[in-house]
N, C-alpha and C positions, 0 to 999 in steps of 0.2 A: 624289740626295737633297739639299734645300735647307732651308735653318732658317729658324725665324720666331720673333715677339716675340711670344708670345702676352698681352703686355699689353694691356688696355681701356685705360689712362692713358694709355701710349703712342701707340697707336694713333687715342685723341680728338685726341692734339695732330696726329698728319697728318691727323687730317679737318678739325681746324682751318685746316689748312696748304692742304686740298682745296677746302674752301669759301670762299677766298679767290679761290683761283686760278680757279674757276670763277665766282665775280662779274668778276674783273678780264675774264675771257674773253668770257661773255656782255656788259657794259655797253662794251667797246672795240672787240673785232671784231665786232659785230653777225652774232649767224652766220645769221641769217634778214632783213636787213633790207629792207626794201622804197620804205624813202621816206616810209612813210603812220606813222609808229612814233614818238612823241614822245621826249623824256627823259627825261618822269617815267616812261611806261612802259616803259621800259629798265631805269631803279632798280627796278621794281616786276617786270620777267622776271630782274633778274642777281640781285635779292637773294632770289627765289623760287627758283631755280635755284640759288642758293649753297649756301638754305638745307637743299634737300632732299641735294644732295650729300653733307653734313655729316650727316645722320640717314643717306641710305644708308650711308654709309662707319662708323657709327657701330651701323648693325644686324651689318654684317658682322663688324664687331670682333667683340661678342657671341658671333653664330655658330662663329667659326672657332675662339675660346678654349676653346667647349663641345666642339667637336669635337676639337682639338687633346687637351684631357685628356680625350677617353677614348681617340684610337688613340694617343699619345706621339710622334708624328712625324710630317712635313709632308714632302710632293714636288712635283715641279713639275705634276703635274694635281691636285694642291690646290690650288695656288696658281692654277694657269688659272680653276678651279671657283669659287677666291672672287670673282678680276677680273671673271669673266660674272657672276656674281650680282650682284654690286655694279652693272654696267650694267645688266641685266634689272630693276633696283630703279630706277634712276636713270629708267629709259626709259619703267613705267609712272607712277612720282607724277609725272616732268616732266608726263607728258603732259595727266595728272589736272588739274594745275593751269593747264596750259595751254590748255586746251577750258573751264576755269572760268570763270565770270562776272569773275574779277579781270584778265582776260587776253584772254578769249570767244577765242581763235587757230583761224584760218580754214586750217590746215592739216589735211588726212584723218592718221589714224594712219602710214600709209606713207610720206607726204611728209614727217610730222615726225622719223621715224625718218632719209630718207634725206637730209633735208636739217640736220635740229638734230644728232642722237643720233649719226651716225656721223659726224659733223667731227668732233662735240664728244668722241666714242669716242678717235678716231684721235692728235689730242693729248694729251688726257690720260692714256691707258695709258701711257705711257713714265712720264710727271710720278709717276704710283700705286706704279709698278712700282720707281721710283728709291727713293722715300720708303718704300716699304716697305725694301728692302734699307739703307738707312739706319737706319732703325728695329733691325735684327740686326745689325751692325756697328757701330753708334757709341753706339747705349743699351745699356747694362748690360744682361741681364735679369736678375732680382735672382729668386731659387730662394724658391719657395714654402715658408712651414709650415707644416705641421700639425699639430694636434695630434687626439693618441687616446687619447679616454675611457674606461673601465668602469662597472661597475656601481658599483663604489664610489668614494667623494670623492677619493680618494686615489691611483686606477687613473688617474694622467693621463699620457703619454708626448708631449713637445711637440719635434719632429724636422722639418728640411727632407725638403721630398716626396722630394729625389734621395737621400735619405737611407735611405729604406726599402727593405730586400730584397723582405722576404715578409712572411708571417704564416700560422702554420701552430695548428691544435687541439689544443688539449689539454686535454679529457676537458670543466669547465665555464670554460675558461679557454682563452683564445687566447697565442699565443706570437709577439711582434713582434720581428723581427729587424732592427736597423737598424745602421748605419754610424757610427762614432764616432771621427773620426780614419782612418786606415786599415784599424782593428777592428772584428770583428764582434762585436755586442754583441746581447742577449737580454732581453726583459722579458716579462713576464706579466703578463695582463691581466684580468680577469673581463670576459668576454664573448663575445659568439657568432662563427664565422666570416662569416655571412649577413647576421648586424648591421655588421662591419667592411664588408664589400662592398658594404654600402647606402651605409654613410657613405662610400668611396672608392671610387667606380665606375671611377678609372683603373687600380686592380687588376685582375689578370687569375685566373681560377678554371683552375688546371691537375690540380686533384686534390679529390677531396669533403674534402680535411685543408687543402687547402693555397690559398693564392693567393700571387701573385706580383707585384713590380714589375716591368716589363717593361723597362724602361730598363738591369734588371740582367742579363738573359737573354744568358747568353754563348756558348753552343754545345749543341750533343744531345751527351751521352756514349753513349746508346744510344738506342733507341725506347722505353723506359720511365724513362728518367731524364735531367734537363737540368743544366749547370752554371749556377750562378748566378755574383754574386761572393760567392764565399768560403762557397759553401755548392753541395749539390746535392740537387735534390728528386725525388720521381716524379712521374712524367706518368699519367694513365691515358685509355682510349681516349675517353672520353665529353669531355674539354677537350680531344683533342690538336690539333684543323683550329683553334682559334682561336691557339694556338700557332704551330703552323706557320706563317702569316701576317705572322710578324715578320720 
């Protein structure tokens, strides 16, 4: 198991750091030159080439934050899955722009794959891979908040996301359990359990009463019932495979 920064902010300033690095790479090492290549069309492939690196790396941020809060945890074939994706990105808009009139590039797609896209793969995964782990060890990342409304003005509960247990039914009113200190603490809410699950898709539904933070799941005490922190709920058979999977 591996951690990640699921920040956009964070993760703009290495694409910042990416699009740099891939001008300085295209406009110095020339990874395709032939001789026939002027200088200005070199500014015109490193700053093309920078700029798409910078959006691909800037789509995947997106991607992986969306996915990151609905499963709560990252491994290292997530982490493989984003670095391909991010090449997979890089390797059709380079090419898009490459075959364009700004460029017209006399290379077939296989050639620009084996001669641009795998140099250009080969050094920069290491460069991705450092700056990501960089990104989890030397940025903070700073705990979401959220807050949870009712029906009424007044129903407002404003909590960090690691904050929350569960949230369980009661009758026209939901019951939120959150962390407050090292206490567990209760409020009640007007509102529906289906309406909280809409607003916070990274809960998990383990019971038609109940759902659950997963980040709090800390062991089965038996096949119908789990330990949280500082609470225990029932399981029933209709949620338990997405349970299980934690």
């Amino acid at each position: 198991m591996i951690k990640i920064n699921p920040s956009i902010k964070h993760h703009l300033l290495i694409g910042i750091f990416i699009c740099f690095w891939f001008f300085i790479f295209a406009y110095f090492i020339k990874p395709f030159d032939d001789g026939t290549i002027s200088s200005k069309q070199w500014i015109l492939i490193s700053t093309g080439f920078s700029l798409i690196a910078f959006l691909c790396y800037g789509l995947i941020a997106v991607i992986q934050k969306s996915f990151y809060q609905k499963v709560l945890k990252w491994n290292i074939l997530y982490e493989i899955n984003i670095l391909l994706l991010f090449h997979l990105l890089f390797l059709v808009m380079t090419y898009f722009y490459y075959k364009s009139p700004i460029l017209n590039g006399g290379f077939g797609f296989l050639e620009f794959l084996q001669v641009i896209i795998l140099k250009s793969a080969l050094i920069s995964t290491p460069i991705i891979v450092l700056a990501r782990i960089y990104s989890v060890k030397l940025i903070p990342i700073q705990d979401e908040n959220i807050v949870i409304r009712g029906e009424n003005k007044l129903d407002v509960l404003k909590i960090k996301k690691s904050d929350l247990v569960c949230v369980s039914n009661s009758q026209n009113y939901v019951e939120i359990f959150f962390l407050e200190g090292n206490q567990l603490k209760a409020k009640l809410i007007r509102s529906s359990l289906k309406k909280i699950h809409k607003d916070f898709d990274f809960l998990i539904q383990i019971h038609r009463s109940h759902l659950i933070n997963p980040i709090h799941f800390k062991s089965w005490k038996n096949q119908e019932t789990v330990f949280l922190t500082q609470i225990e709920l029932p399981v029933s058979k209709n949620y338990k495979e997405q349970l299980l999977s934690l």
